[in-house]
N, C-alpha and C positions, 0 to 999 in steps of 0.2 A: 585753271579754274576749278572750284570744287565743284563735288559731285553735286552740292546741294542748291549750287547759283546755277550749274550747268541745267539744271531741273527744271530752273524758273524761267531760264532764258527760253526752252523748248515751249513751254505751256507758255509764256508771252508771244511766241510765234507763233504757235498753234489759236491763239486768240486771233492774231492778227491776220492771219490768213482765212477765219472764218467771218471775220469782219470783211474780208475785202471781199471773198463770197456773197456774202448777203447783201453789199452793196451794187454789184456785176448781177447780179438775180434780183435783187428787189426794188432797182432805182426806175428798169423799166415799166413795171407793175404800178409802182407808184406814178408815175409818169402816166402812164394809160387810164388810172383811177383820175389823177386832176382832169387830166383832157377831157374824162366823160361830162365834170363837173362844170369846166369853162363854158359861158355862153356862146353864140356864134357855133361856125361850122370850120374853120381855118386852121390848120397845124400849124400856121406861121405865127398866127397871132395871141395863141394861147400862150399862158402862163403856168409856173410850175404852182402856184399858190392861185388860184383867182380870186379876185376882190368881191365879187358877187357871183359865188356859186351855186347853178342850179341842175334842178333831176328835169329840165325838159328835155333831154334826150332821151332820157328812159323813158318817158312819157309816150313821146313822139314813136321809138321801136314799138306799142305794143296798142297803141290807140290812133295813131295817122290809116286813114285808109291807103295811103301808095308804098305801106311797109309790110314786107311779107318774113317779116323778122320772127312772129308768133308761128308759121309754117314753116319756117326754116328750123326752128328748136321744136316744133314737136317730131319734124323729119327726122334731126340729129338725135332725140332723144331713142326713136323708134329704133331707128339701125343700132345704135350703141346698146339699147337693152334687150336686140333679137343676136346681135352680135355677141355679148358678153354672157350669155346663156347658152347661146348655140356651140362657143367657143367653148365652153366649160364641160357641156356633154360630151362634144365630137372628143376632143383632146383627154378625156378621161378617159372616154373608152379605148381610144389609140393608146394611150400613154401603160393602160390596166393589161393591156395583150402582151404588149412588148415588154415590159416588166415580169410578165408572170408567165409565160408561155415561149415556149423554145419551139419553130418550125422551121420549114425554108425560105431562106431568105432576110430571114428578122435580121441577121446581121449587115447587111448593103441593105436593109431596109434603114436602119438607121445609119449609117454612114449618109445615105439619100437627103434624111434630113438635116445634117451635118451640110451638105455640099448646099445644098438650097439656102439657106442663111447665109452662106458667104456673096448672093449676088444682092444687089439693089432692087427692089421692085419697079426702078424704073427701068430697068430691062425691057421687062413683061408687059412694057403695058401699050403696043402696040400691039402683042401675040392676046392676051384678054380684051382689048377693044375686041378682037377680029373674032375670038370666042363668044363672047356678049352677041355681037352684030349676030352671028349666026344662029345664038339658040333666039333672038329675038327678046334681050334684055337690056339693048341700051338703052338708055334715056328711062333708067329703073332701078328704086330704090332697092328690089330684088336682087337684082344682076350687081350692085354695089355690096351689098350685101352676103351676096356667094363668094365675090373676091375677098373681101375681107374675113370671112369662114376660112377660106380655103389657105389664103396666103399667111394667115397664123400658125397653121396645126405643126409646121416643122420646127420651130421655137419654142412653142407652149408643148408639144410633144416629150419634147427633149427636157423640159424645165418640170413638169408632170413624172414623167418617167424616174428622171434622178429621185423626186421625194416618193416614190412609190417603192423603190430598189430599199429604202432604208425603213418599211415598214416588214417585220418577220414576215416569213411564209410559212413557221408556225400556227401565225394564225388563223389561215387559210383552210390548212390541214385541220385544226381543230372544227371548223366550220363544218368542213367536206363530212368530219365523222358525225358529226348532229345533221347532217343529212341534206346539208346547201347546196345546191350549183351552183354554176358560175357568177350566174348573173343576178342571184342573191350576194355571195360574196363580196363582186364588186359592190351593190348597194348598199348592203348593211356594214359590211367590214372595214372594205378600203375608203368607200367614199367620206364617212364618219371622218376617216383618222387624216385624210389628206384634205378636211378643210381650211388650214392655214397658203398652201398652194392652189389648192381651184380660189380663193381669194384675191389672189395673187394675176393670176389669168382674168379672175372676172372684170377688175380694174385695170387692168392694162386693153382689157379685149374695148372696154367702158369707156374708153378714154381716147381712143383709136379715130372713130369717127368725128371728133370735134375740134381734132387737131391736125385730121387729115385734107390737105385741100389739092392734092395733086391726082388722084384717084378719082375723087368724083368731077372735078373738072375736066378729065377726060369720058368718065362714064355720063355726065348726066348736061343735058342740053335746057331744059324747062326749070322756070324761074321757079313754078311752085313747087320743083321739090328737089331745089338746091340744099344741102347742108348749111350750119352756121357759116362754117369755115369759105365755104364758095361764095353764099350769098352774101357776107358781109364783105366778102371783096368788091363786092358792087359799087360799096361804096367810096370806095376812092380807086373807081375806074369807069371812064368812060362819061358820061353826064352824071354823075354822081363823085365827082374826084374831090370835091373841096369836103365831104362830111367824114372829116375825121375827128370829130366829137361823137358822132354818130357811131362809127366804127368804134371809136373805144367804147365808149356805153355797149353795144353791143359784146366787145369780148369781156369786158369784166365780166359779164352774166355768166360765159360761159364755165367760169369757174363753178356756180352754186352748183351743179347736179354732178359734176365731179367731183367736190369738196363733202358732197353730201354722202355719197358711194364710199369715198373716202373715211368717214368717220364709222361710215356702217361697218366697213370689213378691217377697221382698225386694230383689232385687238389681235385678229390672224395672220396679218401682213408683213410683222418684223419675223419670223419663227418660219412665213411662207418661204419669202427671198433666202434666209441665210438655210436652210434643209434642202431645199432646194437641186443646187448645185451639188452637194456632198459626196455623193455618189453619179456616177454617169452609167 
């Protein structure tokens, strides 16, 4: 075969496998988009096309008095936007020491978070139930909250650190001689240049709570301040199993305030991931 068929055949494969991606990734999506539109409440009975499509199911999530769908998204919104801020200062300042600072330790400090990422968090989550219970934060958006702070820093540490290692320490030094300390440097110097990776974290830290349903299902007991992710299991569990129009209407929404996050920190995000890793 020539070089020049052998070329075409690779990019026809390369087509074809991004096709069958997008089909394995976006036939469920669509799927969940019609269901929200089919009338009735029935997974069995729906259609991938409905004949008569209608929004009273978005209707019904955000104007029914027995839906607590509107307290369930401002709950998720709340954690995801104390989450992905909280996660961006803790993890810089971590990330700004270990990079730029040699003491005792820092090296099995970071092996530490090395070994932490290699377990499950489902490990841990009888040892943080029993943490929570004791400081007096189960059944609390707080206590959900400190877990998902806490149980990031070893990942986003590590993802932080690497794009810090690849900014000079010239510049630091030129800093220190115009008369900075530390915690000017980190402000004005590092933090400026490593806005491509705290992007990076912000949307991952963002995205965390609306996808997460194993965590607060163990932390949180009370309907009104279930997550999306718990509370919309409701609905096809228990006296609520048949609304799975309901439940899809419910997750397609929770795309918008992701999608939205998504577009804001767009231009930083390709340049965040691939700096990133470069250095460890």
């Amino acid at each position: 075969m020539s070089p020049k068929k052998k070329s075409k055949v690779e990019v026809a494969l390369i087509y074809v496998f991004f096709l069958m991606m997008f089909v394995i990734i976006g036939y469920p999506l669509f799927w969940a988009l019609m269901m929200s539109l089919n009338p009735g409440s029935n997974m069995l009975v729906t259609d991938l096309f409905p004949e008569s499509p209608t929004l009273e199911h978005y209707k019904w999530l955000f104007t029914d008095p027995n839906s607590d769908y509107i307290i369930w998204y401002k709950n998720s919104l709340y954690v995801a936007i104390v989450n992905a801020v909280g996660s961006v200062i803790i993890t810089s300042l971590i990330a700004y020491v270990f990079s730029r600072y040699t003491f005792l330790g820092r090296k099995y400090g970071l092996y530490m978070f090395l070994l932490l990422q290699m377990f499950p968090a489902l490990m841990g989550m009888v040892a943080l139930y029993i943490l929570l219970n004791t400081i007096g934060l189960t059944d609390s958006l707080y206590g959900l909250m400190l877990i998902y702070l806490g149980g990031q820093i070893p990942f986003n540490a590590w993802l932080v650190k690497g794009y810090f290692d690849t900014i000079p320490k010239e510049l630091d030094e030129a800093a220190k001689i115009d008369g900075a300390g530390h915690l000017r440097i980190f402000w004005t110097v590092m933090l400026p240049l490593a806005k491509p990776i705290l992007a990076v974290v912000a949307l991952f830290n963002f995205m965390a709570p609306f996808m997460d349903f194993l965590l607060p299902r163990i932390v949180l007991t009370s309907p009104e301040k279930y997550t999306l992710a718990l509370g919309l299991y409701n609905f096809i569990n228990d006296q609520f199993s048949t609304n799975f129009t309901r439940f899809a209407a419910g997750s397609i929404l929770i795309a918008v305030p992701i999608a939205f996050v998504f577009l804001l920190l767009q231009r930083y995000l390709i340049s965040g991931l691939t700096s990133g890793a470069t250095k460890g």
